[in-house]
C-alpha positions in Angstrom: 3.0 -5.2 25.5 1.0 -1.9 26.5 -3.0 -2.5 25.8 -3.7 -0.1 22.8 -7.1 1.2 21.8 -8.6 2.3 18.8 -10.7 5.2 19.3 -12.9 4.0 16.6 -16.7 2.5 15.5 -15.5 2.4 12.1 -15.2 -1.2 10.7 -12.8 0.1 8.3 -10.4 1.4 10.3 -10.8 -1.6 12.2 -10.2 -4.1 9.2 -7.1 -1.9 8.5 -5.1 -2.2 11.8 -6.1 -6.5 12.0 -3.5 -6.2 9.2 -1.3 -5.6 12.0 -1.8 -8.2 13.7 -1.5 -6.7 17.0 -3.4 -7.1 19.8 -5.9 -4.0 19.8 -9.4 -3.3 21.0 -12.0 -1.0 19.8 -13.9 1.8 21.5 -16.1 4.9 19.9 -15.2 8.2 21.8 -18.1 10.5 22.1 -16.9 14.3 20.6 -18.6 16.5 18.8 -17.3 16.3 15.2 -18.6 19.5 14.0 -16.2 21.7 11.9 -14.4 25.2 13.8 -15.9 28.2 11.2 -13.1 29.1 8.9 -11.6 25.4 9.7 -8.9 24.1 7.0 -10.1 20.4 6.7 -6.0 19.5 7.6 -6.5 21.1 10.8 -10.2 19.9 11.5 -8.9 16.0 10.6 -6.0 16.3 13.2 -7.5 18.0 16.0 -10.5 15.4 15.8 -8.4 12.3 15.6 -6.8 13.9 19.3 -9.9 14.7 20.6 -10.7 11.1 19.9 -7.7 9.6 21.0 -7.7 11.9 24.7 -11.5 11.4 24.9 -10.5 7.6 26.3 -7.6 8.4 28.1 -9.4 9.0 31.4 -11.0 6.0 31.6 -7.8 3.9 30.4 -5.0 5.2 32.0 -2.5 2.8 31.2 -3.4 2.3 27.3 -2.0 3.8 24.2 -4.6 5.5 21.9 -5.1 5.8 18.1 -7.4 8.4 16.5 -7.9 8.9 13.6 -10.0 10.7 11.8 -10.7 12.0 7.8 -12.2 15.0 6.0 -12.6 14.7 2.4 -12.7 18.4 0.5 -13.1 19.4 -3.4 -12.5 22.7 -4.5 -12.5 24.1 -0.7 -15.8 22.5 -0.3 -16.3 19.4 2.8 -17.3 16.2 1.9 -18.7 14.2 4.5 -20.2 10.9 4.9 -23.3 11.0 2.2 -25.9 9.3 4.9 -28.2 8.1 2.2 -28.1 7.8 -1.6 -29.5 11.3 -2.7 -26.2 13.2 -1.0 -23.7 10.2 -2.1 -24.8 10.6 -5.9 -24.5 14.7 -5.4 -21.1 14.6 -4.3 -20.1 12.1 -6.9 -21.4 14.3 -9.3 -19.4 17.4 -7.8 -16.2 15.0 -7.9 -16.2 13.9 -10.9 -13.6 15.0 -13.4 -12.2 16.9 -10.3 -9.5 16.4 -7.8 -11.2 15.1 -4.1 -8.3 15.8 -1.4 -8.4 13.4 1.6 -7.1 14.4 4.6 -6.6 11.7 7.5 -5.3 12.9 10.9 -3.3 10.3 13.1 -2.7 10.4 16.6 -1.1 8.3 19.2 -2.0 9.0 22.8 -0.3 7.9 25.7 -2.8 7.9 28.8 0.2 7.2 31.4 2.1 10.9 30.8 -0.9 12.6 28.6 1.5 13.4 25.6 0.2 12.4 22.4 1.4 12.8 18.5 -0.4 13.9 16.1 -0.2 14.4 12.1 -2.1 14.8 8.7 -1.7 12.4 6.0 -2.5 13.6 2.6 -3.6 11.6 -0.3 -5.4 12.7 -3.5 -7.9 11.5 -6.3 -8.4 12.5 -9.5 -12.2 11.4 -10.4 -13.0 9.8 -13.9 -15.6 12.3 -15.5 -18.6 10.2 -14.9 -22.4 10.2 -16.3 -24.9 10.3 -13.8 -26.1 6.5 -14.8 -22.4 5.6 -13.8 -22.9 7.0 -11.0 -26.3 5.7 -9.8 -25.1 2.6 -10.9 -21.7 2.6 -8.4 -23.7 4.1 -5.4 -26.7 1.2 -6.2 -24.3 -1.8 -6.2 -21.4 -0.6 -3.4 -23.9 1.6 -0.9 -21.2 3.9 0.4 -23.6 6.0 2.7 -20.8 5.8 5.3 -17.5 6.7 3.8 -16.2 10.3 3.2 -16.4 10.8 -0.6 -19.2 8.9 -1.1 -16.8 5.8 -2.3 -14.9 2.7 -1.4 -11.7 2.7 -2.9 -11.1 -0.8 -1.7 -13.8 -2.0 -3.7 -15.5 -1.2 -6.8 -14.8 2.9 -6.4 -11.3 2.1 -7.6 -13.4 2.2 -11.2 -14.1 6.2 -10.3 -10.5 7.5 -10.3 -8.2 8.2 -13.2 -5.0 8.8 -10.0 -4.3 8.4 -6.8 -1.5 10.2 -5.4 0.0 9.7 -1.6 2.2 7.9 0.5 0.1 5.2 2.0 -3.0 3.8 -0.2 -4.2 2.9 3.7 -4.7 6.1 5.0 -7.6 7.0 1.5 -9.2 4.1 3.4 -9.4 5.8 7.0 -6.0 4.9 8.7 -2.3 5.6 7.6 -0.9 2.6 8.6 3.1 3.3 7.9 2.9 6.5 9.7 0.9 4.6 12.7 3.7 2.2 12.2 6.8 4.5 12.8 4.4 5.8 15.9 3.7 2.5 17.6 7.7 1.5 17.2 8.5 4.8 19.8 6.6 2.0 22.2 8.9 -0.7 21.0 5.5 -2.2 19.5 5.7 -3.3 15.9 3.9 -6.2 13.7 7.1 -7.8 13.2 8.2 -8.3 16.7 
């Protein structure tokens, strides 16, 4: 089976493909993350999970390589990683009672021929309307300073939403795994082989 690499530091993305259960090892590219002015965040998600993905294809030329990466937006504004407990109860207080759109780009890389594929998976969340000690409460006990959204949908976050609308509950996490699926099978590597 070809070595594949995940062009990731995220433990989260990492705990998603072990689900897999394919042979896979970890790597953090080094790009520079910062949005294009005028950027759509569909377009800003998939042209940073390829930079991520071709960033290690030089030094692994025989690998395949996943990026991924996500940008969260609410009413055409970014949501980033909070970084510390002041910004993750601001945007939770921006999201709530509002629709946060989360956009995760995919790509597979193949380092041997340089061709890669790339896409955009789109899931949405409506937010609860929350009061500001619900959400000092959720951002005290779950700490998501490192998640897009300020929440972990996984975990107690799930108690934020009223719906959740996409394809693949996975890729709200940080990785569409049924598209990476139908990606990794064009390399005759699946989980169920």
């Amino acid at each position: 089976m070809r070595r594949l690499i995940l062009a990731s530091s995220s433990p989260y993305r990492r705990q998603l493909l072990e689900k897999l259960r394919i042979p896979f090892e970890c790597q953090a590219p080094r790009i520079d993350e910062q949005p294009l002015p005028g950027e759509p965040a569909s377009e800003l998600a998939s042209r940073l999970a390829t930079e991520k993905a071709l960033a290690l294809a030089n030094d692994h030329p025989d690998a395949l390589i996943i990026g991924s990466d996500q940008v969260a937006e609410c009413n055409g504004t970014l949501l980033g990683k909070p970084g510390n407990t002041e910004n993750a109860i601001d945007q939770l207080s921006r999201s709530a009672g509002q629709t946060v759109n989360f956009h995760t780009g995919l790509c597979l890389a193949d380092a041997r021929d340089g061709s890669h594929h790339t896409l955009c998976e789109l899931f949405s969340v409506r937010f609860r309307p929350l009061s500001a000690s619900e959400i000092r409460r959720y951002v005290e006990l779950e700490k998501p300073l490192d998640c897009a959204g300020s929440f972990k949908s996984e975990g107690l976050g799930i108690a934020l939403f009223e719906k959740m609308e996409g394809s693949d509950p996975n890729s709200l996490v940080g990785l569409p795994l049924i598209r990476l699926i139908d990606l990794l099978k064009q390399y005759d590597i699946s989980p169920l082989q």
